[in-house]
C-alpha positions as protocol buffer text, in pm:
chain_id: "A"
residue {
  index: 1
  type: UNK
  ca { x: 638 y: -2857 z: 2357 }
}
residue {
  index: 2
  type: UNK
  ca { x: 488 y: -2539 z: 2484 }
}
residue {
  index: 3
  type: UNK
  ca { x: 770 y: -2336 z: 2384 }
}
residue {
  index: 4
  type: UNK
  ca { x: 757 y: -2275 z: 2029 }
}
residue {
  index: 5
  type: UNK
  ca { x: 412 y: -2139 z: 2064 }
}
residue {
  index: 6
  type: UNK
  ca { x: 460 y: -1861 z: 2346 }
}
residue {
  index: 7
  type: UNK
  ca { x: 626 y: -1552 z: 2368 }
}
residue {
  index: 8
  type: UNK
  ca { x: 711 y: -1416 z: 2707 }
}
residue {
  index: 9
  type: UNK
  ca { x: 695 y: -1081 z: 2810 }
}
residue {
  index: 10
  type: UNK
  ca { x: 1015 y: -1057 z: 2822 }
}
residue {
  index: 11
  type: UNK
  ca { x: 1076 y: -1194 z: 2495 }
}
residue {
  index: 12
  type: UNK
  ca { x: 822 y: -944 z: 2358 }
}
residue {
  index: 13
  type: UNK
  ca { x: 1009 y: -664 z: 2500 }
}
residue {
  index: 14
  type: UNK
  ca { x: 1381 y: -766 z: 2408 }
}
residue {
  index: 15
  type: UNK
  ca { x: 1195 y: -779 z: 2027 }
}
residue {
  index: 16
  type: UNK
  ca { x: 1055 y: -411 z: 2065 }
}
residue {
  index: 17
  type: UNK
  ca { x: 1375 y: -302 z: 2135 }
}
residue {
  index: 18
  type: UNK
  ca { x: 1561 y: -471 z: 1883 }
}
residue {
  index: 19
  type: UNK
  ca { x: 1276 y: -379 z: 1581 }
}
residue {
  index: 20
  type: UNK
  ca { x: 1273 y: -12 z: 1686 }
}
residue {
  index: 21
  type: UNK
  ca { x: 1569 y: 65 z: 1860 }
}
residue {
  index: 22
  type: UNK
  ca { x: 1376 y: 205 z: 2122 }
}
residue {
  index: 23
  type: UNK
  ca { x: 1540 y: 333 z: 2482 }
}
residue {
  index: 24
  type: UNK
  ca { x: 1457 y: 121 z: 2823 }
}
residue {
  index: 25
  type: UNK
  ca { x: 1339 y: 443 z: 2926 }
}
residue {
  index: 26
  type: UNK
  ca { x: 1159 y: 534 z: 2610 }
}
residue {
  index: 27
  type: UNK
  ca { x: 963 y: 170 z: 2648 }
}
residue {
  index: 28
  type: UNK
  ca { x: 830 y: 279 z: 2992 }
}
residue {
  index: 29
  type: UNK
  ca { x: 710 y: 600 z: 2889 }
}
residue {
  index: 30
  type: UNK
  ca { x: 492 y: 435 z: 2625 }
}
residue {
  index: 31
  type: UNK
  ca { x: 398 y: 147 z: 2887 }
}
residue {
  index: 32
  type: UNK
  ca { x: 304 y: 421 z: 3115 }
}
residue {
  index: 33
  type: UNK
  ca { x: 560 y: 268 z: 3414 }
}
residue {
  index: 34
  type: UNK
  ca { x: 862 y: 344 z: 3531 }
}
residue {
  index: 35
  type: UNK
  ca { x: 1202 y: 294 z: 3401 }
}
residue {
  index: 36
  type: UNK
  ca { x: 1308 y: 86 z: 3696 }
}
residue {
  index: 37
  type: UNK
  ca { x: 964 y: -180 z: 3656 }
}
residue {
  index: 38
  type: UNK
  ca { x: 1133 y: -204 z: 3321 }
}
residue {
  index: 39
  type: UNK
  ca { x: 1451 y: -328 z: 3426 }
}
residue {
  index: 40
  type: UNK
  ca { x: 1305 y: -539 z: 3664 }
}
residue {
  index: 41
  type: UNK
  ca { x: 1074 y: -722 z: 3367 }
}
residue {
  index: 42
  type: UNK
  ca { x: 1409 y: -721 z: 3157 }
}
residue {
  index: 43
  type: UNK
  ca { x: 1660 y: -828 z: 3400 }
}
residue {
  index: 44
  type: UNK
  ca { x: 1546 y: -914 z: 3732 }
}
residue {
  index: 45
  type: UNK
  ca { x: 1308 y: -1173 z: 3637 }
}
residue {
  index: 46
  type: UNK
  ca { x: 1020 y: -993 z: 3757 }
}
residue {
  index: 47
  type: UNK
  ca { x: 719 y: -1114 z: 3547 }
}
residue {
  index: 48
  type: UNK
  ca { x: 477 y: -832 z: 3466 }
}
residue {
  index: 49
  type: UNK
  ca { x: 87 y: -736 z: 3597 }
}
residue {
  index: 50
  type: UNK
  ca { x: -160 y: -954 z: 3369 }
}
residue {
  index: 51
  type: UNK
  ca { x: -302 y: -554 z: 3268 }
}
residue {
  index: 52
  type: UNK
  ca { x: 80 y: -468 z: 3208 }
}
residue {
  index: 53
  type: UNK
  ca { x: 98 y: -788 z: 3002 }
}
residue {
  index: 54
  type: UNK
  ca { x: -166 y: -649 z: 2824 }
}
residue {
  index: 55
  type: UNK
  ca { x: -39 y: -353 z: 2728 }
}
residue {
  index: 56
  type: UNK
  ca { x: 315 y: -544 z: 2631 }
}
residue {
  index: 57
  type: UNK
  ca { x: 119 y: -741 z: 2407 }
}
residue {
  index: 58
  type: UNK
  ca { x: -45 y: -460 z: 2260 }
}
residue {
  index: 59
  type: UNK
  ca { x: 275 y: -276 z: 2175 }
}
residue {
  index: 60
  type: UNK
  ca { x: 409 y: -576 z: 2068 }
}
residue {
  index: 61
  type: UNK
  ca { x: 176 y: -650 z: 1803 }
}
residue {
  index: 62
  type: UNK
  ca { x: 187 y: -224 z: 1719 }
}
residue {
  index: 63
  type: UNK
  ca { x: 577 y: -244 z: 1667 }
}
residue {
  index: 64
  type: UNK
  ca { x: 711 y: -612 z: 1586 }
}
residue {
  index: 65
  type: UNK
  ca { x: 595 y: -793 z: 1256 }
}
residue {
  index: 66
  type: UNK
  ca { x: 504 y: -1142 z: 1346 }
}
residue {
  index: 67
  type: UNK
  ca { x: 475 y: -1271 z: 1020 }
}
residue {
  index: 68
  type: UNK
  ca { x: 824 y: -1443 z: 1031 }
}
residue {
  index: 69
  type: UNK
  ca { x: 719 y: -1654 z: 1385 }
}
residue {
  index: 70
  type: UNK
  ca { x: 425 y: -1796 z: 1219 }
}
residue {
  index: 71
  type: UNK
  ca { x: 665 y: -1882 z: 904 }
}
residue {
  index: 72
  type: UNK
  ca { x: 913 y: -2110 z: 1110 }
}
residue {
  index: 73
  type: UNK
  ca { x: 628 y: -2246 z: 1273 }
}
residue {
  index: 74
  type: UNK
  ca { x: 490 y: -2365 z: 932 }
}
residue {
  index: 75
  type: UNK
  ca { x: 843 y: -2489 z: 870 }
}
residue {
  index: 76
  type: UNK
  ca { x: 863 y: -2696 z: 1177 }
}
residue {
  index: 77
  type: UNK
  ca { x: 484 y: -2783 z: 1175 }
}
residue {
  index: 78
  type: UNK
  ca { x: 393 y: -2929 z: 854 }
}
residue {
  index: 79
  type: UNK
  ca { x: 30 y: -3003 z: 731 }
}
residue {
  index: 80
  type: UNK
  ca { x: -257 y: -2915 z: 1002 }
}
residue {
  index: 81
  type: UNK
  ca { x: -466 y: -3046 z: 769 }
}
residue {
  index: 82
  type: UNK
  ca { x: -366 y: -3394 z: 796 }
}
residue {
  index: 83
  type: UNK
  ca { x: -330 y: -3321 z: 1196 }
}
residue {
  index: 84
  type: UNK
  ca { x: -707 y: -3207 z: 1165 }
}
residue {
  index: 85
  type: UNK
  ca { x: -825 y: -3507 z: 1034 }
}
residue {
  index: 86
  type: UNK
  ca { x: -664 y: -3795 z: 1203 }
}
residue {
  index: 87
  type: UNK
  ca { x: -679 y: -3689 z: 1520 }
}
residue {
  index: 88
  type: UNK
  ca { x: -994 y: -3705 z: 1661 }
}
residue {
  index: 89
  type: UNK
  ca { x: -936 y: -3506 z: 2019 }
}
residue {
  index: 90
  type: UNK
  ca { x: -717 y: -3212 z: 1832 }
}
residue {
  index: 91
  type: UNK
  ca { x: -1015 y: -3180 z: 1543 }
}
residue {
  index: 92
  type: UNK
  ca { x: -1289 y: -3172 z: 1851 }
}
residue {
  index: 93
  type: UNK
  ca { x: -1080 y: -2927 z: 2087 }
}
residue {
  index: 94
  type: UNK
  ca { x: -1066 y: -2675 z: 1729 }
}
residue {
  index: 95
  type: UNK
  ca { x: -1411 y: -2739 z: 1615 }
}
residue {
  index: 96
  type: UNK
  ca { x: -1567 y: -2623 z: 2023 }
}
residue {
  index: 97
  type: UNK
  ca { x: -1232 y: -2325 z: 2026 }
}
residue {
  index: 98
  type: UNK
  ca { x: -1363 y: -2183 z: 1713 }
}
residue {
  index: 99
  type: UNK
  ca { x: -1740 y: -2235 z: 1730 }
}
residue {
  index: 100
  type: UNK
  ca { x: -1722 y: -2086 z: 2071 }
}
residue {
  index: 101
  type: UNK
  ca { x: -1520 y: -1779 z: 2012 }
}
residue {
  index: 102
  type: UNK
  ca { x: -1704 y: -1758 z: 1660 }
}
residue {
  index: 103
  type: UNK
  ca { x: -2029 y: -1721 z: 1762 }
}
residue {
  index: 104
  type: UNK
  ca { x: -1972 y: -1493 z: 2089 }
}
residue {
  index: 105
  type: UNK
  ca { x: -1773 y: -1250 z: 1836 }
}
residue {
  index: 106
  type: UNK
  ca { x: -2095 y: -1197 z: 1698 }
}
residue {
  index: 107
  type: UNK
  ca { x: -2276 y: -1169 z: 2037 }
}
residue {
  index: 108
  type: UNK
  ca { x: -2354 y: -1536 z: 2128 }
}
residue {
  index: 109
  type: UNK
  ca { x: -2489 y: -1565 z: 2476 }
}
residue {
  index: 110
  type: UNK
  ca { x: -2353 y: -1947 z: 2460 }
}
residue {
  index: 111
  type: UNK
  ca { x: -2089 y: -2078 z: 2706 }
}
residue {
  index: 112
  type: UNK
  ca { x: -1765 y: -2304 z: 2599 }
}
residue {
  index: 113
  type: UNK
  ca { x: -1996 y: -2588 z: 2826 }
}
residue {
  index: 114
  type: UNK
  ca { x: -2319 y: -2520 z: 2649 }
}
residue {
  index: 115
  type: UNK
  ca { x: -2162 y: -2503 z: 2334 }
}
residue {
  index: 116
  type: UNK
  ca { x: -2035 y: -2841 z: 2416 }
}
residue {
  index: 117
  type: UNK
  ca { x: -2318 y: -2953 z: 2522 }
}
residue {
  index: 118
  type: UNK
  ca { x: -2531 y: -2809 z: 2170 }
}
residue {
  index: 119
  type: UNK
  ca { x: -2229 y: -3037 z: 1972 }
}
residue {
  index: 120
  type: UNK
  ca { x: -2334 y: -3376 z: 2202 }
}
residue {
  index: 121
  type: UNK
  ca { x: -2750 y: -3304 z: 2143 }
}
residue {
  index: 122
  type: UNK
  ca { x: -2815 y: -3224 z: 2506 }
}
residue {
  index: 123
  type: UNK
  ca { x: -3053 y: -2983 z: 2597 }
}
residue {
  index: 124
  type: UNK
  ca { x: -2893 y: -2669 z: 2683 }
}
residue {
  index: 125
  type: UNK
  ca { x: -3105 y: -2504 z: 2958 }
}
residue {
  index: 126
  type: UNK
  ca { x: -3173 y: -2124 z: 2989 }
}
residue {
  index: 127
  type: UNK
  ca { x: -3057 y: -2082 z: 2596 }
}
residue {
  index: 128
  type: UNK
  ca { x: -3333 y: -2012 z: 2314 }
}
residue {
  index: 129
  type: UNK
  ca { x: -3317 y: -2307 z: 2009 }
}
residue {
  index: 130
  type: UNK
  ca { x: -3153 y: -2017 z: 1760 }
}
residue {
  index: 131
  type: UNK
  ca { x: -2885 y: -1986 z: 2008 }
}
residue {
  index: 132
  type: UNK
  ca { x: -2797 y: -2377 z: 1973 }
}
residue {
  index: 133
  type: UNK
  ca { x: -2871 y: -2415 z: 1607 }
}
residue {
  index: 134
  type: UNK
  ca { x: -2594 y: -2146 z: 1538 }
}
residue {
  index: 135
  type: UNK
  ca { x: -2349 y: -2351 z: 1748 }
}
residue {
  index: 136
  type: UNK
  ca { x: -2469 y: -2672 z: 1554 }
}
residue {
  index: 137
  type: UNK
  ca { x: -2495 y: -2508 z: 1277 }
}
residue {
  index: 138
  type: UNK
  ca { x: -2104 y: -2327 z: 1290 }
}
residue {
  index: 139
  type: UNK
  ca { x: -1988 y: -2693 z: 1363 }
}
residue {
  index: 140
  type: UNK
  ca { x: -2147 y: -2872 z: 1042 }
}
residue {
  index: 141
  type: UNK
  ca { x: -1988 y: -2558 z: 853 }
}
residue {
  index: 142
  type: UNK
  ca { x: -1670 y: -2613 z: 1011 }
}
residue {
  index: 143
  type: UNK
  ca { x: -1678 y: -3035 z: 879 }
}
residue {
  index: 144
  type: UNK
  ca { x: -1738 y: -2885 z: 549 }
}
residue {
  index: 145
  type: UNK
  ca { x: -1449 y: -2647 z: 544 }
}
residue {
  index: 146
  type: UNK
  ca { x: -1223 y: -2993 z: 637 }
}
residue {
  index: 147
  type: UNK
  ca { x: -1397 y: -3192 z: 400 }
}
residue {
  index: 148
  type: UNK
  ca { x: -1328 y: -3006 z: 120 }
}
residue {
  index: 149
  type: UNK
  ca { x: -957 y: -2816 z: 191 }
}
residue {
  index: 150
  type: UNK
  ca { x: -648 y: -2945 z: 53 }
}
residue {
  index: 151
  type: UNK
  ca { x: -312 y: -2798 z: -45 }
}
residue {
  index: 152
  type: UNK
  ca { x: -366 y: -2495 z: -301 }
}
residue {
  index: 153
  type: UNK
  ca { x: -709 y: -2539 z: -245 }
}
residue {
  index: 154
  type: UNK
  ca { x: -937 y: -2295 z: -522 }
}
residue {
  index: 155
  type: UNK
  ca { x: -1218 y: -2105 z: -338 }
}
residue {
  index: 156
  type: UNK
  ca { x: -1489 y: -2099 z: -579 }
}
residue {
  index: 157
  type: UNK
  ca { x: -1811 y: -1865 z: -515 }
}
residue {
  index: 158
  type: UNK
  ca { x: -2047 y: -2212 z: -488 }
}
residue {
  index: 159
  type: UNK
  ca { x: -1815 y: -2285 z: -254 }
}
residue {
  index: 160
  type: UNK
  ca { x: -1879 y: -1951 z: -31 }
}
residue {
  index: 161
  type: UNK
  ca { x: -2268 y: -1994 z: -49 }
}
residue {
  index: 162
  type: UNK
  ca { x: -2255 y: -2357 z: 48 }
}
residue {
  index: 163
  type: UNK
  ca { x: -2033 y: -2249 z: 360 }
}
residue {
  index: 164
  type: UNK
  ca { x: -2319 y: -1963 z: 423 }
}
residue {
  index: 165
  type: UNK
  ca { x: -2554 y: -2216 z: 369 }
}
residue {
  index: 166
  type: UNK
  ca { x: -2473 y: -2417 z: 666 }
}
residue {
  index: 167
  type: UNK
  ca { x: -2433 y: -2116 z: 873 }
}
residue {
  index: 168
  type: UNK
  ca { x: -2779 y: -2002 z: 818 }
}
residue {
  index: 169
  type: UNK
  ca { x: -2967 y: -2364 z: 798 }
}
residue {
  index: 170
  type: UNK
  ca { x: -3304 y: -2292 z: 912 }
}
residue {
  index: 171
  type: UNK
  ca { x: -3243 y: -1905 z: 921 }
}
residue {
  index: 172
  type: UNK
  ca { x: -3476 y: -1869 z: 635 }
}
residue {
  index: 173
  type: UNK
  ca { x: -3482 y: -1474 z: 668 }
}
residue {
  index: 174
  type: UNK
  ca { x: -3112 y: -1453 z: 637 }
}
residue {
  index: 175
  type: UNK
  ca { x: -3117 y: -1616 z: 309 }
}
residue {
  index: 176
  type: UNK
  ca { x: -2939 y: -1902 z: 365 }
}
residue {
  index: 177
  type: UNK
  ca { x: -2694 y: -1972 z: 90 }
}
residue {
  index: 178
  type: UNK
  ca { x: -2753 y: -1671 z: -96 }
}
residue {
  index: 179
  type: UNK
  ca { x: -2644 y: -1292 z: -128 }
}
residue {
  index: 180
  type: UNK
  ca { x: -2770 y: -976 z: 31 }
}
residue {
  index: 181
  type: UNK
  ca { x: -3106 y: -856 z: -137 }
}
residue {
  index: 182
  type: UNK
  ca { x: -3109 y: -563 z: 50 }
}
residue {
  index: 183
  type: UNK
  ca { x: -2938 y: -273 z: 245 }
}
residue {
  index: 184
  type: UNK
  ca { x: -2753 y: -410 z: 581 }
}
residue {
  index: 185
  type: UNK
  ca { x: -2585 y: -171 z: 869 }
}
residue {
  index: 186
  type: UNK
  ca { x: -2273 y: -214 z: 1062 }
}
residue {
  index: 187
  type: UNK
  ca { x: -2343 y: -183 z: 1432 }
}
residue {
  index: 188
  type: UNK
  ca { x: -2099 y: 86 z: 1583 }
}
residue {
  index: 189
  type: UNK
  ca { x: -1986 y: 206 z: 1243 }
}
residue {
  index: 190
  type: UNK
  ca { x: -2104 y: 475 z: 984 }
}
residue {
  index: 191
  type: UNK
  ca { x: -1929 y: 254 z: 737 }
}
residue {
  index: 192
  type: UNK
  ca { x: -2107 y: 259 z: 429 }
}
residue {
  index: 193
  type: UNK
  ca { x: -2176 y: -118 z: 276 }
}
residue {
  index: 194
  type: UNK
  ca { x: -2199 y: -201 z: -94 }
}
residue {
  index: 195
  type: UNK
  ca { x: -2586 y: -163 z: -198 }
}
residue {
  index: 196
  type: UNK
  ca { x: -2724 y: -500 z: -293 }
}
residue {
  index: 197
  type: UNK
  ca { x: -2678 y: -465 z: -611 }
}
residue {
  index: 198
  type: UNK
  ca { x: -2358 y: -431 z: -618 }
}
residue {
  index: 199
  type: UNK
  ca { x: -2275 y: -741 z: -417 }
}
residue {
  index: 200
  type: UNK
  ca { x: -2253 y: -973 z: -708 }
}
residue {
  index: 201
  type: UNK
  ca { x: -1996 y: -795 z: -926 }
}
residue {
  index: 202
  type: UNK
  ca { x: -1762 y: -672 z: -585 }
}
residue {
  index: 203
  type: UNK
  ca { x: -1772 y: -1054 z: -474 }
}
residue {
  index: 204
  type: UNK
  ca { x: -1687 y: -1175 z: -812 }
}
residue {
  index: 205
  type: UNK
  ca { x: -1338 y: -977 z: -820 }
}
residue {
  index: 206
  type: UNK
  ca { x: -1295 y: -1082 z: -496 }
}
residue {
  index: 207
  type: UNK
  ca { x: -1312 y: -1465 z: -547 }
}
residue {
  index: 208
  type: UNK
  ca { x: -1141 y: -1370 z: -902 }
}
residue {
  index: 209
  type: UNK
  ca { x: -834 y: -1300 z: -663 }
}
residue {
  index: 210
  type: UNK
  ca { x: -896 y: -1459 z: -354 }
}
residue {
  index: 211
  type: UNK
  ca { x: -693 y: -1757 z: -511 }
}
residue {
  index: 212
  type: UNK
  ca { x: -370 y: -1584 z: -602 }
}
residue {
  index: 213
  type: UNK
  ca { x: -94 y: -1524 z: -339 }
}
residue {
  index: 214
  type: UNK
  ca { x: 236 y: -1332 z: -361 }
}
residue {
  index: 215
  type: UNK
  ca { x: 515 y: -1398 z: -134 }
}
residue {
  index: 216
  type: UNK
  ca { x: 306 y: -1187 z: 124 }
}
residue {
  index: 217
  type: UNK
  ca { x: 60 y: -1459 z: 154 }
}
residue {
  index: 218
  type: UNK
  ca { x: -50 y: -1413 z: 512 }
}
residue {
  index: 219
  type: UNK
  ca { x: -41 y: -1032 z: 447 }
}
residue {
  index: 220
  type: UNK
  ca { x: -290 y: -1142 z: 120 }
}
residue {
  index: 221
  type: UNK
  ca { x: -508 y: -1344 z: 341 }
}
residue {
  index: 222
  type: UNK
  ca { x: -547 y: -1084 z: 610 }
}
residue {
  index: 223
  type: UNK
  ca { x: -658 y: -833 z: 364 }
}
residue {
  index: 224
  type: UNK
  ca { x: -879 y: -1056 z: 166 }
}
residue {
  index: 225
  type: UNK
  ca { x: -1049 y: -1143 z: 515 }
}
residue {
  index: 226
  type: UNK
  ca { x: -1116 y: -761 z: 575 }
}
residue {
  index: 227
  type: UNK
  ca { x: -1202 y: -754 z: 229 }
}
residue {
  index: 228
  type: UNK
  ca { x: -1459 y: -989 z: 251 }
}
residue {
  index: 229
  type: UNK
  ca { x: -1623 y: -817 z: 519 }
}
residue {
  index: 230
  type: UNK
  ca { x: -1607 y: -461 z: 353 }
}
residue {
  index: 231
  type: UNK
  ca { x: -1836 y: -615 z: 90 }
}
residue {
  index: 232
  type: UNK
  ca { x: -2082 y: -777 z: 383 }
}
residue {
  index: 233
  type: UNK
  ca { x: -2213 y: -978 z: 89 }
}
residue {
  index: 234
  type: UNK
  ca { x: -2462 y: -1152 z: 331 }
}
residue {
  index: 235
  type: UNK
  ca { x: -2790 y: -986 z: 587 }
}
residue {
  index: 236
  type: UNK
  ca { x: -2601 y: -1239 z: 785 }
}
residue {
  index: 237
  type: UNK
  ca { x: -2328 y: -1480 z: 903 }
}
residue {
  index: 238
  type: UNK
  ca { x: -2089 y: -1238 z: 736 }
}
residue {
  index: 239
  type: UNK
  ca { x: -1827 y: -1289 z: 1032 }
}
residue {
  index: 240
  type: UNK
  ca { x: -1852 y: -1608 z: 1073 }
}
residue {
  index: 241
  type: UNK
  ca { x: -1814 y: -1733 z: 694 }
}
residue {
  index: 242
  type: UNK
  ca { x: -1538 y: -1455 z: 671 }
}
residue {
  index: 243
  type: UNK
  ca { x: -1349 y: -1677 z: 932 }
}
residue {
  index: 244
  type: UNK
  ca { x: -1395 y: -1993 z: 777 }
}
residue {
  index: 245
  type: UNK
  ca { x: -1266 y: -1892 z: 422 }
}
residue {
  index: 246
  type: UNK
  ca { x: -944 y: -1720 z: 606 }
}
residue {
  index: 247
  type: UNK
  ca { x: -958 y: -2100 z: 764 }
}
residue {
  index: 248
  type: UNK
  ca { x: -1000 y: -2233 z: 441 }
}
residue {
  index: 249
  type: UNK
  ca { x: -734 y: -1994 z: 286 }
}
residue {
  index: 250
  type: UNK
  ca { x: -474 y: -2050 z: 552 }
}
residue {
  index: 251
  type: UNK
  ca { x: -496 y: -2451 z: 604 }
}
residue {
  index: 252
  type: UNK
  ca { x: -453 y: -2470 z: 199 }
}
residue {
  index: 253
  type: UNK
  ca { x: -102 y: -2273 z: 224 }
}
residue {
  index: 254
  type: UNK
  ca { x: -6 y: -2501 z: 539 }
}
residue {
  index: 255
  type: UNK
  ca { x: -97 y: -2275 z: 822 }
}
residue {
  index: 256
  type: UNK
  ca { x: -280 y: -2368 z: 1157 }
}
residue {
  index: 257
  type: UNK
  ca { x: -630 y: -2195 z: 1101 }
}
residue {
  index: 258
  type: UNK
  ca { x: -658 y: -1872 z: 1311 }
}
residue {
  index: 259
  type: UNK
  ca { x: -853 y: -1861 z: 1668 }
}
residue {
  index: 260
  type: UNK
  ca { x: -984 y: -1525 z: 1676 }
}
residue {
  index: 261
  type: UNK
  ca { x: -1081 y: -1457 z: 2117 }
}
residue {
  index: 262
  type: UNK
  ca { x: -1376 y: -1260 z: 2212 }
}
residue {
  index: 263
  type: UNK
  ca { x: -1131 y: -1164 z: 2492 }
}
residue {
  index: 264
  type: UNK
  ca { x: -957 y: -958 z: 2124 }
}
residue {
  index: 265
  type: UNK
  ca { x: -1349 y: -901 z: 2007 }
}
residue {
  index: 266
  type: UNK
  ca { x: -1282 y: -480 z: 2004 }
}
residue {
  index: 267
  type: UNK
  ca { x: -919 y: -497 z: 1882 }
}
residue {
  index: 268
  type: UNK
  ca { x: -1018 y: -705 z: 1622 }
}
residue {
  index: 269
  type: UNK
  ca { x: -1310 y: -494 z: 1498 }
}
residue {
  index: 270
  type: UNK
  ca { x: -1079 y: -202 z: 1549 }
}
residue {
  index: 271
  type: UNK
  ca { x: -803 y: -358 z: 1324 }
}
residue {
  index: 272
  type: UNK
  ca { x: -1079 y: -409 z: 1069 }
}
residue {
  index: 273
  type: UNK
  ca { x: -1155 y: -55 z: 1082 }
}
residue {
  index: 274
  type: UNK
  ca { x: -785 y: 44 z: 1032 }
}
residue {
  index: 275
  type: UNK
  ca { x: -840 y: -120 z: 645 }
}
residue {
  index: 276
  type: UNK
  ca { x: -1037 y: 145 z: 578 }
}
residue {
  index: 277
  type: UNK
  ca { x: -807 y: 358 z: 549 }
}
residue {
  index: 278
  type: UNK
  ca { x: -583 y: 125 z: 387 }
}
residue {
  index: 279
  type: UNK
  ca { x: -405 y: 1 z: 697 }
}
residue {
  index: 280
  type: UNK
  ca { x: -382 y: -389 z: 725 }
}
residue {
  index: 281
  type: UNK
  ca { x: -85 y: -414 z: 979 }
}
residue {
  index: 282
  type: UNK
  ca { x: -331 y: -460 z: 1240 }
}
residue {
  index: 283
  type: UNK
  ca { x: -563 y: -691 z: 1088 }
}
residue {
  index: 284
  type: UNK
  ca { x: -250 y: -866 z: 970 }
}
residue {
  index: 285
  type: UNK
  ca { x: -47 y: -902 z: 1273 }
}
residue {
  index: 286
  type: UNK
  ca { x: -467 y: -962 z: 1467 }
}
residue {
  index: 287
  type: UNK
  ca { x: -462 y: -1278 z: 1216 }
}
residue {
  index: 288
  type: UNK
  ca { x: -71 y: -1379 z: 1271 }
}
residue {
  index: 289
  type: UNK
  ca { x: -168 y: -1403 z: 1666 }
}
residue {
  index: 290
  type: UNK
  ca { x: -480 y: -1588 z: 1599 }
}
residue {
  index: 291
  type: UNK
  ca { x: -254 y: -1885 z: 1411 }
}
residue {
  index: 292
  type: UNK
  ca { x: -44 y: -1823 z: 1747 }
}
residue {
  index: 293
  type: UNK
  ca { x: -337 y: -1911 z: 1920 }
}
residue {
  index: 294
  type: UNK
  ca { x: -459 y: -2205 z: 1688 }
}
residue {
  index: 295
  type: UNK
  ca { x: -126 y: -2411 z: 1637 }
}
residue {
  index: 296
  type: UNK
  ca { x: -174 y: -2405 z: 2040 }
}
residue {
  index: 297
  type: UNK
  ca { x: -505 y: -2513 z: 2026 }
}
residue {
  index: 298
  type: UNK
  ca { x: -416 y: -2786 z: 1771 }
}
residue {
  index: 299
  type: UNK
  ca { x: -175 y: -2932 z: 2022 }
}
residue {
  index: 300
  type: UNK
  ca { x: -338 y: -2882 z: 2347 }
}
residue {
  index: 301
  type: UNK
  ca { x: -208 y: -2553 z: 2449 }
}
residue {
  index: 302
  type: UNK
  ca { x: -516 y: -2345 z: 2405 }
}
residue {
  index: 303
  type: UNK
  ca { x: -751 y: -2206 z: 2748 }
}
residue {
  index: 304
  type: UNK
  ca { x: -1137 y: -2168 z: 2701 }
}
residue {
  index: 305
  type: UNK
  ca { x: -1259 y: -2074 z: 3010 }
}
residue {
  index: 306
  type: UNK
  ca { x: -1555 y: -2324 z: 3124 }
}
């Protein structure tokens, strides 16, 4: 069952050529090896360096519009929502997968074990009680989100703050549950946030559209999830809520919620930047590969490293 969720190197090559119309010779230039390791990957069987693959992937993603994998894959696999909830193991492997990868986005010291371990009530040793209330905490959030979701499901802004609160239980300096009062800064960024003030008004157009979808509804969901972040409407848990509504958003159009890896932490971030400038190709083929990686997930085919 493995195969409709993985794309070889190969594969990902034969599909740079054939979207670009790119040279054998022009592919190695941009891969930085030589035309003959090329030919070897393409016809000798060869399978490339895990770095290499790396790179593949990264060029992949640059040139090839995924958008039309992750459709047939809706076709084939219908309602993750239903998967989700009646199977115990698959809703357990996604709740740790996403809490995990989550939290250590946002600089979580936590380990797939000790995250596990936070879920069960054991004491986690060597971690402070913050650093196991978020993973708690991300986990109740995460029930609520499948509580609640259903086909065309309508994002409502109670909706956001309840998710926010649950995030932030017990962070009573974050504000649990409500909007921004004052001035945040983006680490790494001279991005300049929405003041405070304006938080209430920018998130109210945003959930007045969040809910409408064109044909381009991945496309829509990847910008309203860079959207959402642009505003920062929280001091924080901005991240991790943002997550949860594109999980909310994509399990109500009957897509596998995305994994986003910390292994992707800096191309992710940089994808988000590329919005900025009106760019959402990255951020959109960044959340195409994260439904990759959570219709795996769903069915067993996901690695955390333990």
């Amino acid at each position: 069952m493995i195969a409709p969720f993985s794309i070889s190197d190969r594969e990902k090559l034969e599909k740079i050529i054939g979207s670009t119309g790119i040279s054998r010779s022009g592919l190695a230039r941009k891969l930085e090896v030589s035309y003959k390791t090329v030919y070897r990957w393409l016809d000798g069987g060869v399978r490339p360096h895990p770095r290499q693959s790396r790179d593949i992937d990264q060029l992949f993603k640059e040139y090839v519009d995924i958008r039309s994998i992750i459709i047939a894959l809706q076709k084939k696999i219908k309602n993750p929502i239903a998967l989700l909830k009646s199977d115990v193991t698959a809703r357990n492997r996604f709740f740790l997968a996403m809490t995990y990868n989550s939290n250590a986005i946002e600089g979580s010291r936590m380990t797939v074990k000790e995250t596990q371990k936070a879920f069960d009530g054991k004491v986690v040793r060597g971690k402070e009680l913050f650093e196991v209330m978020e993973a708690v905490n991300h986990r109740n959030a995460l029930l609520f989100v499948l509580e609640n979701v259903k086909k065309n499901f309508v994002i409502t802004r109670e909706y956001i703050l309840k998710l926010h609160a649950i995030v932030m239980y017990n962070f009573n300096n974050k504000l649990p549950g409500k909007y921004r009062t004052g001035y945040v800064n983006l680490t790494n960024t001279e991005k300049k946030l929405p003041s405070a003030q304006e938080v209430p008004l920018k998130m109210g157009k945003f959930i007045g559209a969040i809910n409408k979808y064109p044909e381009d509804r991945l496309g829509k969901i990847a910008r309203n999830h860079y959207e959402f972040e642009a505003i920062h409407p929280f001091f924080d848990g901005n991240g991790r809520v943002g997550r949860m509504l594109m999980m909310t958003q994509l399990l109500s159009n009957g897509f596998a919620p995305a994994i986003i890896t910390v292994e992707n932490r800096h191309q992710y971030y940089m994808a988000l930047s590329k919005g900025d400038a009106g760019d959402f190709n990255n951020i959109t083929q960044m959340v195409c590969d994260g439904i990759i990686e959570g219709y795996k997930n769903l069915f067993g085919f996901g690695g955390l490293m333990w």
